[in-house]
C-alpha positions, 0 to 999 in steps of 0.5 A: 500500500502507498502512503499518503506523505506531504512532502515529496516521496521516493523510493525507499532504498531501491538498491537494497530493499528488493526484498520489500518490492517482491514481497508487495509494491515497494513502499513510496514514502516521503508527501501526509501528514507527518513532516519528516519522511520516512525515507531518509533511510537509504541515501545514495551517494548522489545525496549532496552533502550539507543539504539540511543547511540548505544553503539558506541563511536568515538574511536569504530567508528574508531576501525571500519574503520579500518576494512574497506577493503581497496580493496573495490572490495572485498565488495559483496552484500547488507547483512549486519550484523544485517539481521539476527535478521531482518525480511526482507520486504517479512517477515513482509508481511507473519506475517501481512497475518497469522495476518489477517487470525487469525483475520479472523478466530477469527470473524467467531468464533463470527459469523462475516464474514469479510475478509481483502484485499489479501497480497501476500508477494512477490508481495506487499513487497517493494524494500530494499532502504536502500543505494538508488536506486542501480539496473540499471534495475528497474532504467530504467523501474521505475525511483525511483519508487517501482515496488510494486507501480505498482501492481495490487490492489483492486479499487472501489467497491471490496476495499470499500467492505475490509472496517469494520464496526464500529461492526467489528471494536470493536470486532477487536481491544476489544473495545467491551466488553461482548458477540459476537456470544455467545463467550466473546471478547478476551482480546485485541480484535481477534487482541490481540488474533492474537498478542498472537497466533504469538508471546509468549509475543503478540508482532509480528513484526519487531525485535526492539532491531536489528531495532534500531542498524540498524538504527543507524548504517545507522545514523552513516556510511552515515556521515563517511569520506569514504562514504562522499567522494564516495558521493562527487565522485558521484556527480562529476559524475552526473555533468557530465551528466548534473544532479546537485546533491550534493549527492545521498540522494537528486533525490531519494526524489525529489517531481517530482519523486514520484507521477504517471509514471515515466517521460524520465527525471526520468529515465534519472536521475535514471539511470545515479545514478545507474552507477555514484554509481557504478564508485564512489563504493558508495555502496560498500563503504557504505556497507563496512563501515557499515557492520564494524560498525554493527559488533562493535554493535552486540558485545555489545548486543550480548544477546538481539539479540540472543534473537531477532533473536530466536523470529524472527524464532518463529512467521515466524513458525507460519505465515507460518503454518497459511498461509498454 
């Protein structure tokens, strides 16, 4: 299952954790509620160091509010900057399917028959949750929820059958050494083999240099002055329909909404978030200020992300050829 995250996902670590991806679709992390991804684990060598720094000090911070638009109604959309070296959640699931393909294809080749569970990229991609839950439509139909939650998956028998055995697994991850159908088991296992075929330097996935300035540019914007203060304007607003929250980070990872249907209290709460962001221009701010912030950043590693964002187009070439 893929999980709904706010910032933007990768794939955790691609080169080592085949095992997740035979047993079930690798776990996409990274763009819901919780600020912080979980897929700081397995960083490759293309990971900048010094990134968390970010090479924003105050005075660009303040070099970037300025730039703020004062008319915020000016502010349209959700896109920011650093998109463009980024593979978005539908991306990152056509990497992992062609992934799985040539695995696929890698194991027939050593007499193996083994088939991962279908990933339709639109279908099982989750929502961006980057600014909260901002669509008034999915609020009321589910709550906080990721409408991928709902999708139909393999249950029971027809998922226990997508399970590897120890066999496959080694011949997957290249635990096993030798012969395998009368072919040597590649470097790296039909995954690392898979890896190379995406990517020139066998490392698919998520963009690491863009991931890390994105996420620190949401580090550094939520706690902005014009963005504390739309967040203080939204919760007045809450207040007055009854809901008691500081600000918006704290209904969108409350326990109770995130286990079974929604219930009318969820739904009630969801949608009167989505309307208290929009009186108080919380997204718009947040945006505004963050698409600033990301230009301040992208002109300090302007290099690195060229070079990100031509790595990016190669392996979405590829997938896509292999998907068909």
């Amino acid at each position: 299952m893929v999980t709904s995250d706010r910032l933007p996902r990768r794939v955790v670590d691609f080169a080592t954790g085949a095992l997740a991806a035979a047993v079930a679709v690798i776990a996409l992390v990274g763009c819901s509620t919780a600020p912080v991804p979980t897929s700081d684990q397995g960083t490759s060598d293309r990971t900048t160091s010094g990134l968390d720094a970010g090479g924003l000090d105050a005075a660009d911070l303040g070099a970037a509010l300025a730039r703020v638009p004062a008319d915020l109604s000016t502010v349209h959309g959700l896109d920011l900057p650093l998109n463009r070296t980024l593979l978005t959640p539908v991306e990152e699931l056509e990497v992992i399917a062609a992934r799985n393909r040539l695995i696929e294809r890698c194991l027939a080749d050593h007499g193996i028959t083994f088939a991962f569970p279908v990933v339709d990229p639109v279908r099982d991609a989750s929502r961006s949750r980057r600014h909260g839950l901002v669509d008034a439509a999915e609020a009321a139909a589910y709550g906080y929820r990721d409408p991928a939650v709902f999708a139909p998956r393999a249950t029971g028998a027809e998922a226990t059958a997508h399970q590897p055995s120890p066999d496959v697994v080694s011949v997957i991850t290249g635990t096993r050494k030798g012969d395998v159908g009368g072919r040597a088991v590649p470097a790296g296992g039909c995954a690392g083999e898979a890896d190379r075929a995406l990517a020139a330097d066998g490392q698919p996935g998520q963009e690491q240099t863009s991931f890390a300035l994105s996420r620190r540019s949401h580090q550094v914007t939520r706690a902005t002055p014009p963005v504390t203060e739309a967040a203080g304007v939204w919760s007045r607003c809450m207040a007055r329909a009854g809901f008691d929250y500081d600000n918006p980070d704290v209904p969108i990872a409350d326990p109770a909404f995130s286990a079974g249907r929604p219930s009318a209290h969820e739904i009630a709460v969801a949608t009167q978030d989505v309307r208290c962001k929009e009186q108080a221009q919380w997204v718009r701010t947040w945006v505004g200020v963050e698409r600033a912030v990301q230009d301040v950043l992208i002109s300090r590693h302007g290099a690195e992300l060229d070079r990100e964002q031509r790595h990016k187009v190669q392996q979405l070439a590829v997938a896509r050829e292999v998907n068909g």
